[in-house]
Backbone bond lengths (Angstrom), bond angles and torsions (degrees), N, CA, C in turn:
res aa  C-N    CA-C-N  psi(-1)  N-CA   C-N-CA  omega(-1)  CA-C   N-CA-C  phi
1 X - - - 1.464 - - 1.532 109.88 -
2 X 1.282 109.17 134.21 1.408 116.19 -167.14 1.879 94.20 -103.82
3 X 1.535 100.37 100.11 1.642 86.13 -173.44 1.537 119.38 -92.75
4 X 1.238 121.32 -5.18 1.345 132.15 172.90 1.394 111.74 -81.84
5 X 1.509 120.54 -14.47 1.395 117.56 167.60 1.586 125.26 -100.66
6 X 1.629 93.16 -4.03 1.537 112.74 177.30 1.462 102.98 -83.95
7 X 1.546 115.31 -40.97 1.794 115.05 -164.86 1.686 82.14 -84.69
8 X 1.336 137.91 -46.67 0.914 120.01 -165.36 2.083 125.99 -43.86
9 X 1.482 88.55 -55.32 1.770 109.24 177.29 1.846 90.72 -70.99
10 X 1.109 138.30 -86.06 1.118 127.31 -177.15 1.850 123.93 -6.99
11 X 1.516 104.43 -59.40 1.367 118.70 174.08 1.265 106.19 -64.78
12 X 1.034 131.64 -40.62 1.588 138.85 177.00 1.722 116.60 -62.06
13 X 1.211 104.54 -17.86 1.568 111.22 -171.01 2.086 90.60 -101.23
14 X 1.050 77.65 -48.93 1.957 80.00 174.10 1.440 109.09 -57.54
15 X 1.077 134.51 -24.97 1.665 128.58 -176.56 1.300 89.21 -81.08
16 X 1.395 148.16 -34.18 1.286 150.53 -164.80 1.552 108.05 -72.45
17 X 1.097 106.41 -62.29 1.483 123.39 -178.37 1.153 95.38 -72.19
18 X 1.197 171.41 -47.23 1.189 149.88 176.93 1.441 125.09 -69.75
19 X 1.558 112.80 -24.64 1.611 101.96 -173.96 1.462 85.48 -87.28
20 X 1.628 139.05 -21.18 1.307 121.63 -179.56 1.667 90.33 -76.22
21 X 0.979 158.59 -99.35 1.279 141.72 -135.78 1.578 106.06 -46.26
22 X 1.275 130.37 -39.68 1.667 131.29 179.29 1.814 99.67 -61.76
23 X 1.400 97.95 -30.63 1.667 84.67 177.17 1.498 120.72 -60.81
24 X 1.715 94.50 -59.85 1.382 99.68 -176.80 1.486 145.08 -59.80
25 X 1.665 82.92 -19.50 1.502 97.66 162.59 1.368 131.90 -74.48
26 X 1.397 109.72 -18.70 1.125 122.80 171.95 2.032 117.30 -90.05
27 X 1.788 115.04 -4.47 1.136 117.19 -179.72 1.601 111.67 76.14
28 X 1.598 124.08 17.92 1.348 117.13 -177.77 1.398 99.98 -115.22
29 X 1.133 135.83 19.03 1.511 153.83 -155.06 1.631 114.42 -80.31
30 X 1.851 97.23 -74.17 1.010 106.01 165.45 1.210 152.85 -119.15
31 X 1.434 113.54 23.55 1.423 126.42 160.50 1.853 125.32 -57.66
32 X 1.331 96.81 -50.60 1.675 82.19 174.32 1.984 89.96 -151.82
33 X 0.996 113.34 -176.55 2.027 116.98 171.26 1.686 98.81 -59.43
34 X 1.200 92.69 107.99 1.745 104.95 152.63 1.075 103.97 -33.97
35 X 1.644 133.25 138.05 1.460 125.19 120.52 1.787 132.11 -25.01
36 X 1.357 99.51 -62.63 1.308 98.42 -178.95 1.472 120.78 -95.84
37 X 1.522 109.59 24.13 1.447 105.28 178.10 2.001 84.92 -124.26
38 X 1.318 144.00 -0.53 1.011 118.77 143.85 1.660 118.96 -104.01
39 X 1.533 109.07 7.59 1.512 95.00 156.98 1.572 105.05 -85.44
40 X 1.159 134.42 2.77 2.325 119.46 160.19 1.250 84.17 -68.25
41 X 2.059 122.23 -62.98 1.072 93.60 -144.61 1.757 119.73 -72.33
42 X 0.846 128.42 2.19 1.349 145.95 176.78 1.357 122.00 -54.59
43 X 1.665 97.12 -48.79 1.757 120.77 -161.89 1.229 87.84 -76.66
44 X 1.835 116.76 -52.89 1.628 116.42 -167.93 1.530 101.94 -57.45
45 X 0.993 103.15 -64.42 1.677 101.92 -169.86 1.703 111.73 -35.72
46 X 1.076 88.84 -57.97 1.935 94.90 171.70 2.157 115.81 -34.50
47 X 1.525 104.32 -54.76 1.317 136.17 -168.81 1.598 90.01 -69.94
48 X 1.145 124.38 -51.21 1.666 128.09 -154.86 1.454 95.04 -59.37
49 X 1.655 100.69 -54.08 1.589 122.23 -170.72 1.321 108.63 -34.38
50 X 1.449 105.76 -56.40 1.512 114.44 -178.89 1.177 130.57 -105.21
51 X 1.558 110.85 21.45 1.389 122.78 121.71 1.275 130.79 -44.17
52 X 1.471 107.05 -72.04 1.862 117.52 -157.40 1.557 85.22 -86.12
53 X 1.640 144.89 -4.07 1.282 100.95 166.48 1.608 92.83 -93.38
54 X 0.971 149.64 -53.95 1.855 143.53 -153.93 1.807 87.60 -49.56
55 X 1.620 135.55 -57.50 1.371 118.43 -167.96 1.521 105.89 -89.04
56 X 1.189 109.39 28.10 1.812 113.67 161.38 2.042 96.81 47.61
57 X 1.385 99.15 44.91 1.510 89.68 158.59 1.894 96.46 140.22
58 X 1.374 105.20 -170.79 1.410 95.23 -155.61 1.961 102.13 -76.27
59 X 1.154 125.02 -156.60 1.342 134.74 175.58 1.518 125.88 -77.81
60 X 1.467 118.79 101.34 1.534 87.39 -169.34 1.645 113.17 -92.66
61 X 1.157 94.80 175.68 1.699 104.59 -175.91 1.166 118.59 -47.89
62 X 1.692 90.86 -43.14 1.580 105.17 -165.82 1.691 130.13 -88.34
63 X 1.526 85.73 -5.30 1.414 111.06 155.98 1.616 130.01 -77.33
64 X 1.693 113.52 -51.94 1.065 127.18 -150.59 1.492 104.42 -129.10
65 X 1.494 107.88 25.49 1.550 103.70 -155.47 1.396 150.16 20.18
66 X 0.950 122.58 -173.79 1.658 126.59 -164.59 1.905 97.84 -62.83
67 X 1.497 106.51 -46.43 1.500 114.24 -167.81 1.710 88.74 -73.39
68 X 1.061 134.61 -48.58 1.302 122.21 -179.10 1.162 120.06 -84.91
69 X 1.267 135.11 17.52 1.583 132.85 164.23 1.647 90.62 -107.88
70 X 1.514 123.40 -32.98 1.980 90.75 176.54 1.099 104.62 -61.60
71 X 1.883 132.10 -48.85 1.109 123.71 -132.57 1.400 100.53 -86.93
72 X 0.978 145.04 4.54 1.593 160.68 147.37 1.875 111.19 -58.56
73 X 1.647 91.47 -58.92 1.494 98.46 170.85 1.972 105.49 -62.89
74 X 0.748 123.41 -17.36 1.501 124.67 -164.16 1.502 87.93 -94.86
75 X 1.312 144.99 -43.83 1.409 139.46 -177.13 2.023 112.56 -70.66
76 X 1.151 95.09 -33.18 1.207 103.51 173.35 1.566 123.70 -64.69
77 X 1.761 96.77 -46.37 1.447 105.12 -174.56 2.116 88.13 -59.34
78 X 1.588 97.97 -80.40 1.680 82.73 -179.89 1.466 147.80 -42.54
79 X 1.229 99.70 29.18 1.906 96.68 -162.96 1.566 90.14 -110.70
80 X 1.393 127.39 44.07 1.585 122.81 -178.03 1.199 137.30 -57.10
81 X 1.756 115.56 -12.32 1.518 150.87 139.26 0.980 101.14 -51.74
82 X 1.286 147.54 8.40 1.463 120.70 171.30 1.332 117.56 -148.40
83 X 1.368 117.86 74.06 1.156 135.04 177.90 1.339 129.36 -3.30
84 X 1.900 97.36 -89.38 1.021 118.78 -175.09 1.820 105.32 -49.85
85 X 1.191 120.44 -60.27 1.603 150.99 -165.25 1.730 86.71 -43.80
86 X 1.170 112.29 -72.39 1.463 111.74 -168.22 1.753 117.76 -58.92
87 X 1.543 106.87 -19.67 1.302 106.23 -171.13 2.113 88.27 -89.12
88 X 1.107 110.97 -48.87 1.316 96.22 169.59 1.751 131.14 -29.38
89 X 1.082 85.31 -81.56 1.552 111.76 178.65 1.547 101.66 -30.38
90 X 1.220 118.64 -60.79 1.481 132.07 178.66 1.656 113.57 -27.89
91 X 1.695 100.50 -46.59 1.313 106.33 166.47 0.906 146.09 -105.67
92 X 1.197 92.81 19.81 1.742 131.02 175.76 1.781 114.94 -82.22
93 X 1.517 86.88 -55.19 1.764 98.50 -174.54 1.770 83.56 -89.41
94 X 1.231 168.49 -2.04 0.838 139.02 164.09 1.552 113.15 -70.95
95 X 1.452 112.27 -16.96 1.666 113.85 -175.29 1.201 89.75 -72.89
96 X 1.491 115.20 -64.47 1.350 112.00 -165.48 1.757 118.54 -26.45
97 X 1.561 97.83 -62.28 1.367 112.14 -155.61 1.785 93.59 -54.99
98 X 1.348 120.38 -36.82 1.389 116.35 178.46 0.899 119.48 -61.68
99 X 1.295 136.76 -7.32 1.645 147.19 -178.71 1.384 111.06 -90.53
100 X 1.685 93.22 -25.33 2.068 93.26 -162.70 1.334 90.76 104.07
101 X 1.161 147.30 -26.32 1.542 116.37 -174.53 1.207 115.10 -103.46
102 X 1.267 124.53 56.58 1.277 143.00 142.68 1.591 151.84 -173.75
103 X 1.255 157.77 -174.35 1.145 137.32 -166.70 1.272 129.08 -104.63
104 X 1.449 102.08 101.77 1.764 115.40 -178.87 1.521 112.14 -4.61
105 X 1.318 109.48 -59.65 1.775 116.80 -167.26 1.497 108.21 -92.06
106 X 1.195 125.27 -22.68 1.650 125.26 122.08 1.627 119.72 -7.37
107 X 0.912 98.11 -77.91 1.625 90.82 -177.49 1.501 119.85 -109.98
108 X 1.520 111.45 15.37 1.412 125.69 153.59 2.106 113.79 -66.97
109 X 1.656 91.11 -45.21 1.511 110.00 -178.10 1.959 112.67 -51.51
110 X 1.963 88.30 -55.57 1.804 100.53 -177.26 1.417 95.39 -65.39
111 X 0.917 117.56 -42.15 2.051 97.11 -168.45 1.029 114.28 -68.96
112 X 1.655 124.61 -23.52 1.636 121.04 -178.56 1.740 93.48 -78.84
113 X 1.069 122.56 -31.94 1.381 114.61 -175.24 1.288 112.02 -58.35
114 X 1.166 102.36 -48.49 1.459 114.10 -160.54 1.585 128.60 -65.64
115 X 1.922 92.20 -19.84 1.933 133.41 -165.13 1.876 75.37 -80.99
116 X 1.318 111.93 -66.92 1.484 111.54 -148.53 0.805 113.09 -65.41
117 X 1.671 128.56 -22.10 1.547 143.41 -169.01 1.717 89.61 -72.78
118 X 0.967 106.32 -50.56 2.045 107.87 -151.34 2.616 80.73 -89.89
119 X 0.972 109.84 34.94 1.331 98.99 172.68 1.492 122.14 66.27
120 X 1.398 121.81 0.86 1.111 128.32 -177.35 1.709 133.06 -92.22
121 X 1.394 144.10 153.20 1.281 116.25 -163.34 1.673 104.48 -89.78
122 X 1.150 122.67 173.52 0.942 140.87 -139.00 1.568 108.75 -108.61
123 X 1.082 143.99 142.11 1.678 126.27 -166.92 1.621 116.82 -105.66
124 X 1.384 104.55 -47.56 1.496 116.48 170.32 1.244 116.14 -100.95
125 X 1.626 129.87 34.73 1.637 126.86 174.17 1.291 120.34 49.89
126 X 1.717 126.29 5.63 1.245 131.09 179.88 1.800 125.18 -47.08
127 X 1.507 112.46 -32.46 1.068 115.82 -179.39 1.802 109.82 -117.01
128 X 1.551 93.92 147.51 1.209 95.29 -162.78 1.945 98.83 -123.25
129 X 1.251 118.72 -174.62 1.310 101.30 167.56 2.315 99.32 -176.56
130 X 1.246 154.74 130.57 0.808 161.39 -161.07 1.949 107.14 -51.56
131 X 1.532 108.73 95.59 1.080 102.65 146.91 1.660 169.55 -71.95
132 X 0.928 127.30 174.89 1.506 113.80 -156.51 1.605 107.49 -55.90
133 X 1.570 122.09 -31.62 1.472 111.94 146.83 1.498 164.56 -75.62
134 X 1.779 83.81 14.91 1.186 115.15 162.29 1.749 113.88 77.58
135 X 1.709 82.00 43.35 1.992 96.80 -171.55 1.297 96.39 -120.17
136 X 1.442 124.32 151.51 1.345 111.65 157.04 1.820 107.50 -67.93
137 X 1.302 118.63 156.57 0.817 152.03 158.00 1.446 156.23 -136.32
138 X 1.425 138.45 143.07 1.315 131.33 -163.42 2.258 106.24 -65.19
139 X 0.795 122.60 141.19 1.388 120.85 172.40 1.505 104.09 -71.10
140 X 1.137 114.00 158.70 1.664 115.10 169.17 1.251 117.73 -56.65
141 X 2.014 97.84 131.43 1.449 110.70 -159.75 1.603 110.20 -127.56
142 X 1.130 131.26 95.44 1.289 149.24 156.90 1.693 100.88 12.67
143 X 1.516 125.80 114.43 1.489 114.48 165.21 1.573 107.43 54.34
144 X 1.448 111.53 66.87 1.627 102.10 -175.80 1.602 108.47 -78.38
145 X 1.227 104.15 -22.02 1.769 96.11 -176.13 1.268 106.37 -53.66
146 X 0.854 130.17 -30.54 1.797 132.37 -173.91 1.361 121.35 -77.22
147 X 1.265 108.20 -38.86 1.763 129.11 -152.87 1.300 89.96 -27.27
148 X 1.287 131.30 -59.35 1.830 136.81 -140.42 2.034 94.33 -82.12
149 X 1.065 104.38 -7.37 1.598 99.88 158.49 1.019 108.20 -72.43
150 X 1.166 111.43 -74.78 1.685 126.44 -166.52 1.439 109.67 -39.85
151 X 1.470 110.93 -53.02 1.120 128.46 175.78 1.901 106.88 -40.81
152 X 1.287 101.00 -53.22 1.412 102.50 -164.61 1.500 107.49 -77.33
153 X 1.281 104.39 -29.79 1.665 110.33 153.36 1.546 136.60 -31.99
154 X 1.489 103.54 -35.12 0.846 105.87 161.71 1.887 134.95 -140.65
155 X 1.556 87.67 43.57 1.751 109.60 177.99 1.529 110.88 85.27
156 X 1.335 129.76 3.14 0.936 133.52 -150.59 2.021 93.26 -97.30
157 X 1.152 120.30 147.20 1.457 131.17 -164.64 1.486 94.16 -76.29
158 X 1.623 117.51 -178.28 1.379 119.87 -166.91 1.819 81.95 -84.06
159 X 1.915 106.42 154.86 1.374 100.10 168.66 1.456 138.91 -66.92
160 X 1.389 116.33 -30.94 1.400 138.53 169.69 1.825 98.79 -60.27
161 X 1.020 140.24 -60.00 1.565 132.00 172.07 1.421 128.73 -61.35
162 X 1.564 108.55 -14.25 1.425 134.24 160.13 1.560 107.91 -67.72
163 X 1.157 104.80 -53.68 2.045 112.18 -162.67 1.616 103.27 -70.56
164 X 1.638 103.36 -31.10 1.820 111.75 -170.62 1.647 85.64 -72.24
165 X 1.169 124.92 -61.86 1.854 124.25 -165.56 2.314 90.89 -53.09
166 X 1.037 125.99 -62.75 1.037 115.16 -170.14 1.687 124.62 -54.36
167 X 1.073 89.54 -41.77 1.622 92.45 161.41 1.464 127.77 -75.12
168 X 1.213 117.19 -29.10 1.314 114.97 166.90 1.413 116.69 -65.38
169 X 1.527 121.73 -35.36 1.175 130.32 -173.68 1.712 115.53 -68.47
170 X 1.676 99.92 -40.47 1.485 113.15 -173.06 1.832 105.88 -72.76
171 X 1.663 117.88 -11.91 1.105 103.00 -175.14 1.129 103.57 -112.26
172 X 1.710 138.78 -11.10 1.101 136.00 148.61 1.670 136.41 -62.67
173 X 1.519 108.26 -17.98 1.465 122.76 126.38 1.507 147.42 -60.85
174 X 1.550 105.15 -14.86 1.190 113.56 163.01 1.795 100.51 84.87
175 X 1.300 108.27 -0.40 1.789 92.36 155.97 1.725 109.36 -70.49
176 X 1.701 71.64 157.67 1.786 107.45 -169.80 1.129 124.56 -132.45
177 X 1.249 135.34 112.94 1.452 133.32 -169.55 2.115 107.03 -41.14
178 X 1.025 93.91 163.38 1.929 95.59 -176.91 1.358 104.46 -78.40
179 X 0.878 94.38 162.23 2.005 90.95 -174.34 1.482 99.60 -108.94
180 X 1.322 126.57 -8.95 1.336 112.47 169.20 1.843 88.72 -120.52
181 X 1.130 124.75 109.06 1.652 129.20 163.44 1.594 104.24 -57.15
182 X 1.014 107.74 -80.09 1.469 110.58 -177.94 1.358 107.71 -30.04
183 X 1.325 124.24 -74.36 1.479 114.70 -162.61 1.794 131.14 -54.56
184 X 1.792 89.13 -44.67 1.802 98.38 149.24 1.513 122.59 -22.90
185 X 1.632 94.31 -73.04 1.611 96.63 -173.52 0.987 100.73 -66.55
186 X 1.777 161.65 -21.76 0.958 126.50 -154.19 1.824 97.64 -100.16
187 X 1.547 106.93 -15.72 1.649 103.93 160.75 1.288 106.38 -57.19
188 X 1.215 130.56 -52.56 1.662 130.76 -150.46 1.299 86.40 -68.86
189 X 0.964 151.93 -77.02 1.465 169.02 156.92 1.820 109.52 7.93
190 X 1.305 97.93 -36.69 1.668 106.99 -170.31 1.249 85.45 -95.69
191 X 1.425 136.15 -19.89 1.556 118.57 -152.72 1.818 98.22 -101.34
192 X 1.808 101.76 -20.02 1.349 92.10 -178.24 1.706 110.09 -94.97
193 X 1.031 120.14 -4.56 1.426 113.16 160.02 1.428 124.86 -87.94
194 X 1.328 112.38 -17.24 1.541 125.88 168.23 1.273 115.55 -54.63
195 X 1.996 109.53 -38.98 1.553 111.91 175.02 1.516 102.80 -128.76
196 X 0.969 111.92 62.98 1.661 131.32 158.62 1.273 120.75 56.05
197 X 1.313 110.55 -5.54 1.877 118.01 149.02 1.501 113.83 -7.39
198 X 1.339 103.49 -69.93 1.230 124.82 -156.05 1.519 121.94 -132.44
199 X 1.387 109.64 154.12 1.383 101.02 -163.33 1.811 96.27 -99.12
């Protein structure tokens, strides 16, 4: 066990989670990307980088334990500035997870990220985002009759008992759908061609 690379990513996932809770408490959370909640994710992404190249590949479990292989997966999911990096990684932790050193729905999560980022639908319903009725919701998902296979494919709960926990969570945090939809997306929209999302 590599424990200086475990407290390291661990501590790194805690700077995350905390400037998002300092955000939200403050109401600057979820209107559009913080400044200073994508400059963490920025720094991590930078740090991750030179992680998985010094251990010649992504984090293993059995190195960095279970708490330090999410919180790695948790830098990855946030590193949405970084294109290339996230599409890597994706197939990075998918080796892993084939080895055992890492978590099936782990890299079920990065690939749906990664589908929705580049405009594409989504396979296991992992990402969700505020619809026109002002619910969270799953983004468009490839073959939905199935999803809850796939899902179970890879440990992941049924999706409908997933979406009830996310919504409960987002309103016991006090997120709120945008009050202008349109204009949101048309930020998100500038932000994913800004970093090569999108054409």
């Amino acid at each position: 066990m590599n424990d200086t690379l475990r407290d390291e990513l661990i501590a790194m996932r805690a700077e995350d989670d905390a400037t998002r809770a300092r955000l939200a408490t403050a109401g600057a959370l979820f209107v559009d990307y913080a400044p200073e909640m994508r400059a963490v994710h920025d720094k991590n992404a930078e740090r991750l980088a030179e992680i998985v190249r010094d251990q010649g590949g992504w984090p293993k479990r059995s190195e960095v334990g279970a708490d330090g292989s999410e919180a790695a997966w948790l830098v990855a999911m946030h590193a949405i500035g970084h294109k290339e990096r996230m599409l890597a990684w994706a197939w990075d932790l998918t080796l892993s997870a084939q080895q055992g050193e890492a978590d099936p729905a782990h890299v079920a999560t990065l690939t749906d990220r990664t589908r929705v980022l580049r405009g594409k639908e989504q396979i296991y319903g992992s990402q969700v985002d505020w619809d026109e009725n002002g619910q969270l919701s799953p983004l468009p998902i490839t073959q939905p009759d199935t999803v809850d296979v796939r899902r179970e494919s890879v440990m992941m709960e049924p999706l409908a008992v997933w979406v009830a926990d996310m919504r409960a969570r987002a309103e016991a945090e006090g997120e709120k759908a945008p009050a202008d939809r349109a204009a949101r997306i048309a930020r998100r929209d500038a932000f994913l061609r800004e970093t090569g999302w999108k054409k």
